[in-house]
C-alpha positions as a printed Julia matrix, in Angstrom:
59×3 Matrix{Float64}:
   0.0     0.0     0.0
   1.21    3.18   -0.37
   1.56    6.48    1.07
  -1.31    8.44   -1.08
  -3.5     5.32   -0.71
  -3.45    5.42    3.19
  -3.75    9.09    3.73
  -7.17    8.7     1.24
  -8.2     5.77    3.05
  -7.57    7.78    6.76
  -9.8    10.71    5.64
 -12.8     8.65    5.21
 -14.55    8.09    8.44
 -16.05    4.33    9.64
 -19.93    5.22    8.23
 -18.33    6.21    4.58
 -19.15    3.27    2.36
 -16.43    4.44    0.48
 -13.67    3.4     2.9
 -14.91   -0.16    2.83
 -14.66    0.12   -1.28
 -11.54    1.71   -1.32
 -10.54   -1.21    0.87
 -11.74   -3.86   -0.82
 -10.32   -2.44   -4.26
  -6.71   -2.15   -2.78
  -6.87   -6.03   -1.61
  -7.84   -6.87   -4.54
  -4.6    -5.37   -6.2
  -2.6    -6.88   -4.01
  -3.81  -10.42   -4.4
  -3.75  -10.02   -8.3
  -0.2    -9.26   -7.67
   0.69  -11.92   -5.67
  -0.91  -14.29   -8.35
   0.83  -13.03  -10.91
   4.22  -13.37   -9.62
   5.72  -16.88  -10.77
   6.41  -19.79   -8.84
   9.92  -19.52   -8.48
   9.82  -15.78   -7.13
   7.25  -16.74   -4.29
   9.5   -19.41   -3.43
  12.75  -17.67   -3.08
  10.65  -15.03   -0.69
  10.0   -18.1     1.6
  13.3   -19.1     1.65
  15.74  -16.42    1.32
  19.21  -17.5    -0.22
  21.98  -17.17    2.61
  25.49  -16.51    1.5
  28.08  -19.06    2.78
  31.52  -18.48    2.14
  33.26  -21.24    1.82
  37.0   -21.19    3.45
  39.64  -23.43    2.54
  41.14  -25.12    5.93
  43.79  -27.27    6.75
  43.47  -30.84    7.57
């Protein structure tokens, strides 16, 4: 969400049916985004790639 959509969405009060719309349509977006990301990219957000450096030792 951002910042223009929150300060909209704080203006309304709680009777404005418009808040709840507004609401609704921003969910919306961000569920369409989430399903159009691709398989790969929501799986690499669950598990994010750690760098290991490998060192050579001695035995």
């Amino acid at each position: 969400m951002n910042a223009d959509y929150l300060k909209d969405f704080r203006k309304l009060s709680h009777d404005d049916e418009m808040r709840y719309k507004l609401l609704m349509w921003e969910v919306k977006n961000l569920l369409s985004d989430k399903q159009s990301e691709g398989y790969l990219k929501k799986i690499m957000k669950r598990w994010p790639r750690k760098k290991q450096r490998i060192k050579a030792g001695t035995w």
